[in-house]
Every structure is written in C-alpha cells, then in structure tokens.
N, CA, C and O of each residue as an XYZ file, in Angstrom:
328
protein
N      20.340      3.711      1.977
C      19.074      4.403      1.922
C      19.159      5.647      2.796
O      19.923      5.530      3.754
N      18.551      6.779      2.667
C      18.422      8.045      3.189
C      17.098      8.418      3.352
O      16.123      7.942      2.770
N      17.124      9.266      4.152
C      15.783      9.839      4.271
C      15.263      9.411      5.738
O      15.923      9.004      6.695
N      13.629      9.668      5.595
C      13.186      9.531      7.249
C      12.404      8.080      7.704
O      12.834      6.927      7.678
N      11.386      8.492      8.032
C      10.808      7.035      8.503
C       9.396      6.075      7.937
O       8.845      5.006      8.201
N       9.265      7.103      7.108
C       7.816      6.865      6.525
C       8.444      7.656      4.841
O       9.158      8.654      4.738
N       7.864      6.780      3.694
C       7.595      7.049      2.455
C       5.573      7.353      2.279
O       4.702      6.573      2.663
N       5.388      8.558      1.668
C       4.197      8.041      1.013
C       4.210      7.800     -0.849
O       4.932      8.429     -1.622
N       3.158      6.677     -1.250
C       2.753      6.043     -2.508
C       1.819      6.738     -2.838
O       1.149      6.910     -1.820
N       1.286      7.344     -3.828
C       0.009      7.350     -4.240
C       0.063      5.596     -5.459
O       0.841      4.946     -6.157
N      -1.321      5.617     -4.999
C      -2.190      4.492     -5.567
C      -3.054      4.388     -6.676
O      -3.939      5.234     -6.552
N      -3.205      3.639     -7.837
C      -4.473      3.915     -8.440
C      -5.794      3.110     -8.268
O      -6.652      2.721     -9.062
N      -5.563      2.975     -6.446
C      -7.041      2.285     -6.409
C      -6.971      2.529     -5.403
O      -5.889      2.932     -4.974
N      -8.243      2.385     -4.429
C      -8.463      3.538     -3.382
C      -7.687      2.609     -2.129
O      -7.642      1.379     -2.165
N      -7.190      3.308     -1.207
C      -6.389      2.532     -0.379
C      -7.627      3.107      0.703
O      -8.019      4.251      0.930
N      -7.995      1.934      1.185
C      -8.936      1.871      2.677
C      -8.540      0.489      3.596
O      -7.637     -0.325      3.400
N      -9.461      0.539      4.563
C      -9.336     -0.464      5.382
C      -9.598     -1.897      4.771
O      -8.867     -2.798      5.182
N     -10.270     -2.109      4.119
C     -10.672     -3.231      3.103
C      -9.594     -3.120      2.614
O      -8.716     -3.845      3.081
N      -9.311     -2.379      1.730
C      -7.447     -3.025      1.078
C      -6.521     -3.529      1.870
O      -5.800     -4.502      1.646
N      -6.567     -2.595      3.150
C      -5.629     -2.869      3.695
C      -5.577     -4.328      4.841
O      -4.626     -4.738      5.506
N      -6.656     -4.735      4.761
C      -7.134     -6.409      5.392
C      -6.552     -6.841      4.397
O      -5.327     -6.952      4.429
N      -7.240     -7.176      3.326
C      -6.360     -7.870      2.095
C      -5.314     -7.731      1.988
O      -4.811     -8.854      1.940
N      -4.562     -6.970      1.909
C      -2.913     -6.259      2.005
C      -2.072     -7.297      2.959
O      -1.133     -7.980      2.551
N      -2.714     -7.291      4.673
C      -1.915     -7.951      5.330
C      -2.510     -9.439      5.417
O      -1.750    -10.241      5.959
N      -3.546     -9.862      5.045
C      -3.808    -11.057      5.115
C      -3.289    -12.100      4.050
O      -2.862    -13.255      4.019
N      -3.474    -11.388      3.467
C      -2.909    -12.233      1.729
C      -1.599    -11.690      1.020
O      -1.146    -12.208     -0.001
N      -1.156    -10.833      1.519
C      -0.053    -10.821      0.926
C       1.065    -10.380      1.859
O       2.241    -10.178      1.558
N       0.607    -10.293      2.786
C       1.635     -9.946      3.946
C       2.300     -8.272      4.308
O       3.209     -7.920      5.059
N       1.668     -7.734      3.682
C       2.354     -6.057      3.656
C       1.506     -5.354      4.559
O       0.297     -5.386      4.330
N       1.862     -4.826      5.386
C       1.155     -3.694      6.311
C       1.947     -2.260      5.667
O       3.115     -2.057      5.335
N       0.545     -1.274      5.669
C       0.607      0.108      5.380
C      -0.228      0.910      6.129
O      -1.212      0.436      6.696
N       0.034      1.959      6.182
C      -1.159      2.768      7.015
C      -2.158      3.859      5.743
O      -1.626      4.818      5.183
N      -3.175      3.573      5.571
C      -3.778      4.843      4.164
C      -4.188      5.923      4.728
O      -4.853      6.134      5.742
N      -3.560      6.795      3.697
C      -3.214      8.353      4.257
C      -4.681      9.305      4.351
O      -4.678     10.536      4.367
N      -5.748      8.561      4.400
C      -6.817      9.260      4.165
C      -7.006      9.115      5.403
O      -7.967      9.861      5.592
N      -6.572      8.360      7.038
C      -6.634      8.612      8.505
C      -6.175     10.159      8.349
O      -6.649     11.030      9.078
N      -5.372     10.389      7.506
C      -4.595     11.904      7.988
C      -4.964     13.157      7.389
O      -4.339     14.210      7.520
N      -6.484     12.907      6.429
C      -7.451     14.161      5.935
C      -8.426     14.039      6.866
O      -8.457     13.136      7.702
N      -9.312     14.999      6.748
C     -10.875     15.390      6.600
C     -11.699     14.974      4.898
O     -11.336     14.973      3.722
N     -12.665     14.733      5.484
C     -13.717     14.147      4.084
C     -12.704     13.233      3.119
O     -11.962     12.523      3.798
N     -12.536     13.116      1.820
C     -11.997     11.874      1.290
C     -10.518     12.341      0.385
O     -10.153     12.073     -0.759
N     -10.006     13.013      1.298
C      -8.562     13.446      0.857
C      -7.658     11.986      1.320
O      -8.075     11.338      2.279
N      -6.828     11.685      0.823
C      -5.687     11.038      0.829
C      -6.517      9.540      0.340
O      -6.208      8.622      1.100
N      -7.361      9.175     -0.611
C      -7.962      8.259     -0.797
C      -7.226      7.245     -1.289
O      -7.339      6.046     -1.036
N      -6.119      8.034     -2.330
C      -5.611      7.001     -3.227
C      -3.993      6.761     -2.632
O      -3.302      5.991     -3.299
N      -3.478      7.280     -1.619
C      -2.250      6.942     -1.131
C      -2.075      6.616     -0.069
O      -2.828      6.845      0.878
N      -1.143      6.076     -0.044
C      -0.559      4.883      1.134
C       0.994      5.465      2.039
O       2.003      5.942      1.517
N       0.712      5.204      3.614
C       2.183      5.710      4.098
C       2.907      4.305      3.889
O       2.285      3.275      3.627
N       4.156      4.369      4.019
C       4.971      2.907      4.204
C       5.940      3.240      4.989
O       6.627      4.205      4.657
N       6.287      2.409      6.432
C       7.279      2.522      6.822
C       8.656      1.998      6.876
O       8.927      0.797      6.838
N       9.456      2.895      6.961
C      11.014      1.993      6.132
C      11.866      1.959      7.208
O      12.891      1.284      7.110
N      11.529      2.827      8.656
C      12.727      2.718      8.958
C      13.670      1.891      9.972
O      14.737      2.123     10.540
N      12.791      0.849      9.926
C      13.195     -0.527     10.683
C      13.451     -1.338     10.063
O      13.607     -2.426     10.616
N      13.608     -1.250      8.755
C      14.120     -2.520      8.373
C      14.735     -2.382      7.311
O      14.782     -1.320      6.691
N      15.314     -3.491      6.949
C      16.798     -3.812      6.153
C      16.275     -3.693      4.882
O      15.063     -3.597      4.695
N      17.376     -3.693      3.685
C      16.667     -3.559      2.345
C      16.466     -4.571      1.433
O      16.342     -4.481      0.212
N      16.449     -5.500      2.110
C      15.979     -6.961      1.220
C      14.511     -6.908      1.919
O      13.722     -7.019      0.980
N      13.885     -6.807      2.958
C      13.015     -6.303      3.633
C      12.166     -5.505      2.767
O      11.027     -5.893      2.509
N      12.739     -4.160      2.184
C      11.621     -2.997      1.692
C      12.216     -4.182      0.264
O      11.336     -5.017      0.052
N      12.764     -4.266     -0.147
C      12.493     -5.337     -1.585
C      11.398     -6.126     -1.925
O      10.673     -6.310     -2.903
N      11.545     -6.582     -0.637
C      10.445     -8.146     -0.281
C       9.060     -7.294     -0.840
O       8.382     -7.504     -1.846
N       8.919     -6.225      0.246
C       7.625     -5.611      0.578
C       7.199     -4.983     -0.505
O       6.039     -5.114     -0.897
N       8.250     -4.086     -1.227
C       7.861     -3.659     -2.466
C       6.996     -4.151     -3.752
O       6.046     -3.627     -4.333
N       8.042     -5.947     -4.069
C       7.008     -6.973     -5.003
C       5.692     -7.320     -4.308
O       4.641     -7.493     -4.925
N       5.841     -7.428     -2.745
C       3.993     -7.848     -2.835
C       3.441     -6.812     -3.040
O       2.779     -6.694     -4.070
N       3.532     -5.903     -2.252
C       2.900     -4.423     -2.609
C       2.595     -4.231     -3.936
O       1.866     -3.367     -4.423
N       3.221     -5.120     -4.488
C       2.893     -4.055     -6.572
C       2.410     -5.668     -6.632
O       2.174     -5.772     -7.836
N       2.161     -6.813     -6.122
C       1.394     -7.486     -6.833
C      -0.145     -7.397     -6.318
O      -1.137     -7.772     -6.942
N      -0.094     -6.734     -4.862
C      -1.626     -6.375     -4.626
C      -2.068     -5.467     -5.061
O      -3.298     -5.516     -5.032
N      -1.566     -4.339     -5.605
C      -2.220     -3.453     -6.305
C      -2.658     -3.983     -7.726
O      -3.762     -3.956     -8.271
N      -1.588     -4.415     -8.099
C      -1.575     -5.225     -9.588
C      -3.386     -6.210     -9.850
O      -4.348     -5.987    -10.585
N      -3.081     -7.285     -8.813
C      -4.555     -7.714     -8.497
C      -5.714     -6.608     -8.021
O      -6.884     -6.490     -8.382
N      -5.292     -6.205     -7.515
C      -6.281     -4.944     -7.124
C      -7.186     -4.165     -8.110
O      -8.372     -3.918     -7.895
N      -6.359     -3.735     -9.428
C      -6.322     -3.084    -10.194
C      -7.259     -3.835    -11.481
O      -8.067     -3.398    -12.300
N      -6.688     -5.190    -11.184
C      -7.611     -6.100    -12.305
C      -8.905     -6.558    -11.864
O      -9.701     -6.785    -12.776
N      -9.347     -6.768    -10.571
C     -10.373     -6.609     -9.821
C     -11.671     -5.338    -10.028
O     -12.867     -5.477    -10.283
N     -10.799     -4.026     -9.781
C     -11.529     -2.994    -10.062
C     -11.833     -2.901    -11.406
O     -12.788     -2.295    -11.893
N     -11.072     -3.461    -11.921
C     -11.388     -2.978    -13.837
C     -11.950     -4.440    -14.730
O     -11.875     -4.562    -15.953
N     -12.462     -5.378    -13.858
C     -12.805     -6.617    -14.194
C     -12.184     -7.533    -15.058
O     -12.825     -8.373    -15.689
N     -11.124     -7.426    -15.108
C      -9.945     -8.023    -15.914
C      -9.244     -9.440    -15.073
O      -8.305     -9.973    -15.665
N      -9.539     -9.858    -14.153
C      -9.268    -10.966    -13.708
C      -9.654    -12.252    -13.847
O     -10.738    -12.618    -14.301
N      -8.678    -13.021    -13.417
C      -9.543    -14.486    -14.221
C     -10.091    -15.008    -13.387
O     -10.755    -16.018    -13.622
C-alpha cells in the first residue's frame, strides 16, 4: 500500500455523528466525517478513514463492515429493510 495516512470516501448517506455511533457500536469501524472539516453542511456525505496503522487484512476487515453499514444504512434511508 502507498500513500499517506488518511483516505477520504464519499458516501451516499449522510455521514454524521449518529452514523458514526452506529458505525462503531454495531459494526465496529471508527471514521472521522469530513463535515468537522467545513463550515455550514459541506463534507456531509464523506468520510476520512485512517490507514496508516494498520496491516491490510485490517483495512480488509474494515472495508466489508464499512460497506455493510452503509449497505444497511442505505436500506434504512430508502425504506427497503426488513
């Protein structure tokens, strides 16, 4: 892997503090949402991730929960869940 210490995601559902409780409570992924790093509601829909502590079975791991909380996330917002 190359690069620096932080990746950002954009999201298609709004990444806030509420996601991000859910995020680490239930699925175990910590992120920081990039809307700490605007004024008014810039960076709503993306997420920082940090990579550079850890190994790559690690960002693997983190990657599938990450896309299954959005995944749920996504069916939530669009009422598609069972």
């Amino acid at each position: 892997m190359r690069g620096g210490f932080f990746a950002v995601l954009t999201v298609p559902v709004r990444a806030d503090e509420k996601l991000l409780e859910l995020s680490a409570r239930e699925y175990g992924v910590l992120w920081t949402p990039m809307s700490f790093f605007y004024l008014a509601d810039g960076g709503s829909h993306a997420i920082r991730l940090s990579c550079s502590a850890l190994r790559s079975d690690q960002i693997e791991e983190g990657v599938r929960r990450l896309a299954n909380l959005i995944r749920d996330s996504e069916a939530i917002s669009f009422g598609t869940m069972p």
